[in-house]
N, C-alpha and C positions, 0 to 999 in steps of 0.2 A: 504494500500500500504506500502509495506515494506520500511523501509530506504536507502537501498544495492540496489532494483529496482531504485527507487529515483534518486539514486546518477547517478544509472549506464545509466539514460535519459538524464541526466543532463550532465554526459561528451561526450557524443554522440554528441548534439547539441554543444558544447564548440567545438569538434574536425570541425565539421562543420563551425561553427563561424569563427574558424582560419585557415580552406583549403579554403572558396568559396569567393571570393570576385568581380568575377564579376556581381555584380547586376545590375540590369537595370529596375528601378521603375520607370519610369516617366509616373506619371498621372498627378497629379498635378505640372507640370514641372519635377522636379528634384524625385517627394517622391509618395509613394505608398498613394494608398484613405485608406488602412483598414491591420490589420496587423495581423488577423486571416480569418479564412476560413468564420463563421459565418458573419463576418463584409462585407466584400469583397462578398459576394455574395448578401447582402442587402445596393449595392450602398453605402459600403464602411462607413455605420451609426454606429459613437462609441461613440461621446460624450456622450448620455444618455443612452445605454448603458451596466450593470455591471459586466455580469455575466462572460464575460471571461478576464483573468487578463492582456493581452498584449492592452486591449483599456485604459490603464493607457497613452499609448504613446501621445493621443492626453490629455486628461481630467485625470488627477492623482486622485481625487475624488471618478472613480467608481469603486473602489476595496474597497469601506466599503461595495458593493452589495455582494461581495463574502463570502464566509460560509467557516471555517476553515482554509484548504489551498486548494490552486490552484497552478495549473502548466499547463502552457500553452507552445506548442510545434509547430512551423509553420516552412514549409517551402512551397517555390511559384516557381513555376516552369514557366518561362518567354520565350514567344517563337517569337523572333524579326522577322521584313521583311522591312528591309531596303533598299532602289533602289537608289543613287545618280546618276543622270544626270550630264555630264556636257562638257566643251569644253577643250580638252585633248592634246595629243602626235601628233606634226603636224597638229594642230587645228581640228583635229577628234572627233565626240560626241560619249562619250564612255557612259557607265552604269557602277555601281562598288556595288556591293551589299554586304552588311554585314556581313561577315564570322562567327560570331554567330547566332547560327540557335538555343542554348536552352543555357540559363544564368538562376542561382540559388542565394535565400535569406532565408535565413534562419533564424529566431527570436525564443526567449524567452523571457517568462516571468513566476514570482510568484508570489503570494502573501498569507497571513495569516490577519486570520480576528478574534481580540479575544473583545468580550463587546463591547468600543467604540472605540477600536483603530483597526486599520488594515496597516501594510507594507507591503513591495515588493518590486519588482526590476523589472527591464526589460532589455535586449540586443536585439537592432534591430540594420538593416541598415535605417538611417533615410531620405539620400538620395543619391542615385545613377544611373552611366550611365557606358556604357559600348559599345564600336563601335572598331571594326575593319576592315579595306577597305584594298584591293588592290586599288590602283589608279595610272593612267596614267598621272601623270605630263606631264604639259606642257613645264619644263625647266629640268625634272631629272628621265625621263622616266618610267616604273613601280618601286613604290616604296610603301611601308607600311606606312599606315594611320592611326591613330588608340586612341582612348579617354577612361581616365578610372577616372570617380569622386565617389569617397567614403564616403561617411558621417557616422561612426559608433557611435551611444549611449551605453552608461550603464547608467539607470538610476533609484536610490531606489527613492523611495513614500512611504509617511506617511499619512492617514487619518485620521482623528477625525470626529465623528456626536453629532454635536452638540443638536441636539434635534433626537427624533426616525427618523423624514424626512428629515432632513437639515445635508450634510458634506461637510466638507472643505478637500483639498487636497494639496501637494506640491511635484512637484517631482525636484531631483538634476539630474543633467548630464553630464556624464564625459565624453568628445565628441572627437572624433580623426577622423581627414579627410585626405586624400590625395588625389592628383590629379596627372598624367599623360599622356600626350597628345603629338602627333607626326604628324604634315602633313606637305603639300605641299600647298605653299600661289604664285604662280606664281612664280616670280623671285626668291623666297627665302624658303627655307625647314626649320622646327622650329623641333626643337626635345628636351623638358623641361626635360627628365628626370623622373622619380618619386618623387614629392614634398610632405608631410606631416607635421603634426604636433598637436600639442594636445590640451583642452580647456575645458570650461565648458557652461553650460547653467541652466535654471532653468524653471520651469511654475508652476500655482496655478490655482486651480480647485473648481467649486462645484457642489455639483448631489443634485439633489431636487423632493422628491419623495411625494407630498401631497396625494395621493391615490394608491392603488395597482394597477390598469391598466394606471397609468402617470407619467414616470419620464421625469425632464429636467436637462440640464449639462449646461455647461457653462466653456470654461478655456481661459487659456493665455498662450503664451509659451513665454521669451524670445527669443532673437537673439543670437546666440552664441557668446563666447568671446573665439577666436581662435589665437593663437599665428602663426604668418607670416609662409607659409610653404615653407618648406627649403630640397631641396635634400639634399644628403649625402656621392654621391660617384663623384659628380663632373660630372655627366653622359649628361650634357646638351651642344647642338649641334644646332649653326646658321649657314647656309649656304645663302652667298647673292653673285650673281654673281663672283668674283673674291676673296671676302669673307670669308673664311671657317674657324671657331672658333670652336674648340671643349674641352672638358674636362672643360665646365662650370659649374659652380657653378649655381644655378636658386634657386631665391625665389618669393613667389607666396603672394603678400602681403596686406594684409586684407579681407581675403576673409574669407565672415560671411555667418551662414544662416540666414534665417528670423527669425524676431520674428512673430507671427501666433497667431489668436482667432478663436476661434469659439461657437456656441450656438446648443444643438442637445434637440431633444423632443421624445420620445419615449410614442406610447399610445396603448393599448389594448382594442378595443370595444367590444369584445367579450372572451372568456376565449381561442379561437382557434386561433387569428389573432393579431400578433401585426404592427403597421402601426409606421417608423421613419423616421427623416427630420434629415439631418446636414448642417450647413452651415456656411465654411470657409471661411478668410479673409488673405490671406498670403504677408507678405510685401515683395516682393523680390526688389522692386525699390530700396530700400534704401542703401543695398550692391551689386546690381550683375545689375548696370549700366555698369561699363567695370572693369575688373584685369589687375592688372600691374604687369607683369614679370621684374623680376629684373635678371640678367643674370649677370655676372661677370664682364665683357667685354659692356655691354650696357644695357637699360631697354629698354619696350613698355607697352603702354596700348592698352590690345584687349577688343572689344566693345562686351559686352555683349547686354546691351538693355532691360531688363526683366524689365518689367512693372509688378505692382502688381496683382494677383490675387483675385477673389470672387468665389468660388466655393459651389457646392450643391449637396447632393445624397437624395436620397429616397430610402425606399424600405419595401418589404411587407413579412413576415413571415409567414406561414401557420403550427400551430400544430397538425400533423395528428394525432398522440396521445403521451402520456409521452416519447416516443423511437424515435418518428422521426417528424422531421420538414423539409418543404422547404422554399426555398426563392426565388425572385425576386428584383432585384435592377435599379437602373438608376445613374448615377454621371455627371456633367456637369463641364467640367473646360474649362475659359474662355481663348482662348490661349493668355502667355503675352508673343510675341515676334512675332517683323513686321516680314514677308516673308524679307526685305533685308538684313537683319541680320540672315538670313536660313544657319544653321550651317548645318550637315551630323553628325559630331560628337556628338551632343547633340539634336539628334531627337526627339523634343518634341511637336509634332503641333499635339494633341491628345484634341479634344473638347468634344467627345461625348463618354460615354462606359455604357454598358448593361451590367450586370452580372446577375448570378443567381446561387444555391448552395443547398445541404443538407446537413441534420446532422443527426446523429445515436446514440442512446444512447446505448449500448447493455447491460450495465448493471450501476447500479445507479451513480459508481464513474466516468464514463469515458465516453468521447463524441465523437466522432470523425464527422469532419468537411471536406466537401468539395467545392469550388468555383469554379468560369469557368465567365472570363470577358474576353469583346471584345471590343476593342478599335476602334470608328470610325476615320480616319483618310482620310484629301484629299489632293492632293498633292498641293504642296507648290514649289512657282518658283521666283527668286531675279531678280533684274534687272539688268540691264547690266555693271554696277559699283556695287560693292556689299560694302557692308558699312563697311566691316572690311577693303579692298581694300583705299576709302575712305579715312580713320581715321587711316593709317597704311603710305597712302601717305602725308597725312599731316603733319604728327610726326617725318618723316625722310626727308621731303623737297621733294619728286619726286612729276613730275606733275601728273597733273589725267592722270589715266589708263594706267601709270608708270607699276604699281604691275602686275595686269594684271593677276587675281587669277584664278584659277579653279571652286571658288564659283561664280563669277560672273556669270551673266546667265544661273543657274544653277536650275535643278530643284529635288525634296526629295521627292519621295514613302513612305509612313509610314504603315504599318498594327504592329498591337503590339496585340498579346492571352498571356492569362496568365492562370496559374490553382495553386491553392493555396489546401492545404494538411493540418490540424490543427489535435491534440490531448489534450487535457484538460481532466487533470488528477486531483479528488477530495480526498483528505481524514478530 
């Protein structure tokens, strides 16, 4: 592969990188199971793993599996079906369904593998959401709803193998998120603005390969260290009854992602079949109990509630011969967040997803990769005080069911398809 082709995939996916940013990953709440085609069609299994360079995202470690260099090329094609129910304009049950119908993610990564050492890099989204509602307020008639959470990485990786079967991994990460989010809360319209801001993160990894049909991984990632986000053009807007503040300033203050482990085994019983397990452990409790907006003119804490995750994929590999493979997957994620805290903006009540996928080698250096996963989802309904209502009346002194939200009693249709598209490029 030439250098000049190289370069010229590599500003493609850059130009991408910098136009797409409504992603909408949520499998594991906020992030994607698998961040190539291969992975994501076998139940999302990376940790043990090697051969393609974008499963450094979970386990840094398994890019000493790779030979020379790699280059890995994904983009996921995301197709939402979101249904909010709820009690509207003139206390009328409306429906308000999500005006994205296809959201795009796009990733890269490389890496180079020389003796015992091997680096690389990676650009993914590492978590995101994305909603857009017409909604029929109950105090502000149709108005625009609408949620955008961004989590983007860069992150290099360095291996070392310590012995032929045993490597250690570490990757850095330089981490930029923003958030933007606008609804309707009953008595009162929130409009934050676009909030961002920059950060780092780190994790360490190791792949353990005792025999040619058995490897296992093992990492860590920390939790990010994110500087408070902070709009920039003042664009932040509360309206509360008689109320109406605009040209605020909004900062969004300490919002972290998890730190996350996980352990994956990867085994081959026959030279045609490889059979892998992954199973993660993701801390969201510890940051994303509730966010404090700080607003110019006043703050609030809104209740998030995310209880930690345990998650698990499986999945089965079949090599028809050296040029093509299929797959079969499964991923179980355990929902953390009670139905009364049932957002619309952050639809995530995704438990069960099936995927499956092939690959094609058509000629030694180049693979191309395809996925197809379906998200089981069932609807989800709050009760009659919704807990952001709750904890929104408490903070500002109105009695209960004061607020008198649109989420209360409300109920959230979820179906989530996804198709993911990979190219791994060897020289």
């Amino acid at each position: 592969m030439k250098r000049l082709e190289i370069g010229f995939f590599i500003i493609i996916v850059l130009c991408f990188f910098s136009r797409i940013q409504n992603a909408d990953a949520f499998i594991d709440f906020t992030r994607p199971i698998g961040y190539n085609a291969d992975s994501m069609a076998r139940g999302g299994t990376s940790i043990a793993n090697g051969e393609d360079p974008s499963n450094m995202n979970f386990n840094p470690a398994v890019i000493s599996e790779t030979k020379g260099n790699s280059l890995d090329l994904n983009l996921i094609f995301i197709f939402p079906d979101f249904d909010y129910t709820y009690n509207g304009t003139d206390s009328q049950r409306y429906t308000s369904t999500d005006k994205d119908w296809l959201l795009l993610a796009p990733g890269m990564s490389f890496s180079h593998k020389s003796d015992r050492f091997a680096y690389g890099f990676t650009i993914a989204a590492v978590d995101a959401v994305a909603t857009d509602y017409s909604v029929w307020s109950k105090n502000f008639g149709s108005v625009n709803a609408s949620s955008e959470l961004l989590h983007l990485r860069l992150g290099p990786a360095f291996t070392y193998d310590i012995t032929p079967d045993l490597s250690v991994g570490v990757r850095l990460g330089i981490d930029y998120a923003s958030l933007d989010m606008r609804f309707p809360m009953g008595a009162a319209y929130v409009d934050m603005g676009q909030a961002d801001g920059w950060g780092f993160s780190g994790a360490v990894g190791l792949f353990y390969k005792p025999f040619d049909n058995l490897s296992v991984g093992l990492y860590y990632e920390s939790p990010t260290f994110l500087s408070d986000l902070e709009t920039k053009h003042a664009d932040g807007y509360i309206k509360m009854g008689d109320t109406d503040i605009r040209q605020q300033d909004v900062k969004v203050k300490d919002l972290q992602f998890p730190q996350n482990a996980g352990l994956g085994i990867s085994y081959m019983p026959i030279p045609s079949l490889r059979l892998s397990c992954d199973v993660k452990y993701i801390n969201w409790d510890s940051h994303w109990d509730e966010m404090e907006l700080e607003f110019s003119a006043m703050s609030m804490k809104v209740p998030v509630n995310v209880d930690d995750q345990l998650t698990f994929g499986v999945g089965v590999e079949y090599f028809i011969s050296e040029m093509y493979k299929v797959s079969l997957g499964y991923h179980f994620n355990d929902n953390p967040m009670d139905d009364n805290f049932l957002n619309p903006y952050v639809p995530t009540e995704i438990d069960h997803t099936v995927t499956l996928g092939f690959s094609v080698k058509p000629v030694e250096y180049l693979k191309i990769g395809f996925a197809y996963m379906y998200g089981f989802v069932g609807s989800s309904e709050s009760d009659a005080i919704h807990g952001y209502d709750a904890s929104l009346e408490e903070q500002f002194g109105y009695p209960s069911g004061a607020l008198n939200s649109e989420l209360s009693d409300a109920t959230l249709d979820n179906d989530i398809q996804s198709v993911m598209l990979s190219v791994v490029i060897n020289w």
